[in-house]
C-alpha positions in Angstrom: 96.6 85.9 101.6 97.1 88.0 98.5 100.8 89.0 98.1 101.7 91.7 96.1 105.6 92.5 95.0 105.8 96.4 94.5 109.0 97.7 92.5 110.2 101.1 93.7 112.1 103.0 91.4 112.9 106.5 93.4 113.9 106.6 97.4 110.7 106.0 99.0 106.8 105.8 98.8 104.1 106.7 101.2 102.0 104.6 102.2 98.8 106.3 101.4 100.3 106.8 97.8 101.0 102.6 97.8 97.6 101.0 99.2 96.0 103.8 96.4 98.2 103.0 93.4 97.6 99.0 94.4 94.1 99.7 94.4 93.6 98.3 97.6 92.1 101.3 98.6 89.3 103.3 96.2 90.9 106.8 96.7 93.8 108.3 98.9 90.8 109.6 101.1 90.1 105.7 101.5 93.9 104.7 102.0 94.4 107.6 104.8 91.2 106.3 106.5 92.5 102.8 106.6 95.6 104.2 107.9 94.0 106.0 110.5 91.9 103.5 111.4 94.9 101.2 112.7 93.7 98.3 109.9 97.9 98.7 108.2 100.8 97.3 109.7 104.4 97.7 108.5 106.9 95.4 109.6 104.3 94.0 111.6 103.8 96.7 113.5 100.4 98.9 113.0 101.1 102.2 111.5 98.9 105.4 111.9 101.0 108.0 110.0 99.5 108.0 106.7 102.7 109.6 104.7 105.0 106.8 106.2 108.3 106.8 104.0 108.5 102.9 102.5 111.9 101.9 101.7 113.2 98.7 99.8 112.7 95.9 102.2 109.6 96.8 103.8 106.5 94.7 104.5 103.0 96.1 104.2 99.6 94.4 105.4 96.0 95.3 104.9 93.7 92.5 105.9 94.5 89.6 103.4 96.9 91.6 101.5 100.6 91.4 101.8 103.1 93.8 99.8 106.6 93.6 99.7 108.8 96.8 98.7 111.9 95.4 96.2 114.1 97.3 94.3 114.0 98.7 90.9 115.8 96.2 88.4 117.0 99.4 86.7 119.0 101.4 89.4 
């Protein structure tokens, strides 16, 4: 498993905007497909909304990828 450590500077992310800025998907068109296809999970639970808020703490998983959401060294 690939783990990925994803420093967020502002409140929270969505999750389409995450999985396309990772480049785990090609395109936010791809992301919001994965999404709706039930292949992410967060907290280990599988998510369908595509615009889920991440906060610090959370866990993301797509296949053999595994992201963590930490907190900005700068706030």
């Amino acid at each position: 498993m690939s783990q990925h450590t994803f420093e967020l500077d502002r409140e929270f992310i969505e999750l389409n905007v995450l999985l396309k800025l990772l480049a785990i998907a090609s395109s936010g068109g791809a992301a919001k497909a994965m999404v709706a296809e039930g292949l992410v999970t967060v907290d280990g639970e599988v998510e369908t909304r595509k615009t889920r808020k991440l906060r610090v703490g959370q866990v993301v998983r797509v296949a053999n990828e595994e992201i963590r959401i930490v907190g900005s060294t700068g706030l």
